[in-house]
C-alpha positions, -999 to +999 in steps of 0.1 A: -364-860-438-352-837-465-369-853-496-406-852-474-397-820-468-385-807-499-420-827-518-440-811-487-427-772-495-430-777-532-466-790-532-474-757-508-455-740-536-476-752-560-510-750-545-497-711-538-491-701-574-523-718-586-542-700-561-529-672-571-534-678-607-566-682-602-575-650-581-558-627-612-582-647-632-612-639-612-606-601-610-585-591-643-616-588-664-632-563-640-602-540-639-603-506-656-570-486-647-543-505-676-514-501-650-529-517-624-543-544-652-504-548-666-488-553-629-516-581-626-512-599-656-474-595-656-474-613-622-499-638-636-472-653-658-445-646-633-469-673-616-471-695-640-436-700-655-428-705-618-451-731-616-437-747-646-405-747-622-421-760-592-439-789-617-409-801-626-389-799-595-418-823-584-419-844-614-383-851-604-398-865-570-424-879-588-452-859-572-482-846-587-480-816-565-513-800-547-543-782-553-553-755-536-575-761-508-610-760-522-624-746-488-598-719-490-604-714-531-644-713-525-644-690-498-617-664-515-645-670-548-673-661-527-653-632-508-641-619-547-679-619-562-693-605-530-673-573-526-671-567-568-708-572-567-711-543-542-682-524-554-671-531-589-639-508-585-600-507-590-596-497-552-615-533-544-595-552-565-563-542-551-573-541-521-587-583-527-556-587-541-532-571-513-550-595-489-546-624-508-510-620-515-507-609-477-519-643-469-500-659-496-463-644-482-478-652-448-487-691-456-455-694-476-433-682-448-449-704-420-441-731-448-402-723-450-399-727-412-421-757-410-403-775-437-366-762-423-352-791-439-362-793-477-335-787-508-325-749-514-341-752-545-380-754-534-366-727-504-358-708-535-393-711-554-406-703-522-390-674-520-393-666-553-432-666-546-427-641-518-409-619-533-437-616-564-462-613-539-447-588-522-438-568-550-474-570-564-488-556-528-462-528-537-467-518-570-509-520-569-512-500-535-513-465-550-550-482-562-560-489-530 
């Protein structure tokens, strides 16, 4: 029960940090104000040398970890293009990206109590995730 549970967390783990990877990607180019453009990019690599983490955490289980739901990554594309096409602004980006990370901390903490059983070190790159996404939502809301 602990090692499914531990492979189960991590591969959420995983599919969060890509997703949110990708988002950054997505809106980066579009943003004008260089502080809120530094606090995204600067949790963009928080991202991804977590990931690194969480990859080889996995590779230690031999998993190949998870994608992000393609339903999940479509919709949030479609979402992303639709409101920048209507409102190319700073305030839209933050506020696309204080939703996403809202979900992400949401998600990622239904994940913890689902998976009560995994190793403290994927409960630690869970939490590790949170605790970026929350301090993103923080430091972008004065562009909201």
């Amino acid at each position: 029960m602990i090692e499914q549970d531990t492979i189960n967390l991590l591969r959420e783990c995983d599919a969060g940090v890509k997703m949110g990877v990708a988002t950054i990607d997505e809106v980066v180019d579009y943003v004008n104000n260089k502080e809120l453009r530094d606090s995204l990019i600067r949790c963009k690599d928080q991202h991804e040398k977590l990931r690194t983490e969480i990859e080889a955490l996995l590779d230690d289980y031999h998993d190949q970890g998870k994608e992000p739901n393609p339903m999940a990554k479509g919709m949030s594309w479609v979402k992303t293009n639709m409101k920048l096409a209507m409102n190319e602004s700073d305030q839209t980006i933050a506020n696309l990206m204080t939703d996403g990370c809202d979900m992400g901390v949401k998600s990622l903490n239904k994940y913890l109590n689902q998976y009560k059983a995994a190793d403290e070190k994927s409960k630690s790159a869970a939490k590790k995730i949170i605790a970026l996404e929350e301090k993103l939502t923080a430091d972008i809301r004065k562009f909201l």
